[in-house]
C-alpha positions, 0 to 999 in steps of 0.5 A: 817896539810898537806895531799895528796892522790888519788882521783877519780871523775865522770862525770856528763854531757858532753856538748859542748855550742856553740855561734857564732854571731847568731846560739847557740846550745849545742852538747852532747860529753859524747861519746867523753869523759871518764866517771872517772878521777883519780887525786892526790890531795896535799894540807894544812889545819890549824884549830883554836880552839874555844868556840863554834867549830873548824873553819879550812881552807885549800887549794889544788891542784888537778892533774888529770892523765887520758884524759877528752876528745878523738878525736871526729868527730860530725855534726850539721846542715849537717856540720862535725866539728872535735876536735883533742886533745894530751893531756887535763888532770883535773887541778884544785885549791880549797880554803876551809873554814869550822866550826866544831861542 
């Protein structure tokens, strides 16, 4: 079968990891980054039928529409850091195997 469709996802948790050399921190962004994304997924699937169940597999696509990140201004340790961003959309490529029963 082939399909496609909205989808719609939410964020759980906004952090940004940072590793140089010997300083790590992680810095909350979830003020510089939206809350909901909306997608389209397109995809194709193929089930067999067996004895004991329906084993499928599928593969899809997933486009998203709206901007993860905003532009951002945030400081650690006194020092201001900025991140500028035009355009950072979802993307994303899933391969599924299941078993139906």
């Amino acid at each position: 079968c082939i399909f496609a469709g909205p989808s719609i996802a939410f964020a759980v948790d906004s952090k940004l990891d940072i590793d140089i050399w010997w300083f790590s921190t992680d810095v909350d962004i979830s003020d510089y980054t939206n809350d909901t994304d909306f997608s389209l997924v397109v995809g194709a699937g193929m089930g067999y039928e067996t004895k004991y169940g329906i084993i499928t597999f599928d593969a899809r696509f997933q486009r998203g529409f709206a901007n993860v990140m905003e532009n951002a201004e945030f400081e650690i340790d006194d020092e201001t850091y900025s991140i500028s961003v035009d355009e950072y959309k979802h993307y994303g490529f899933a391969l599924m195997a299941g078993w139906q029963f």
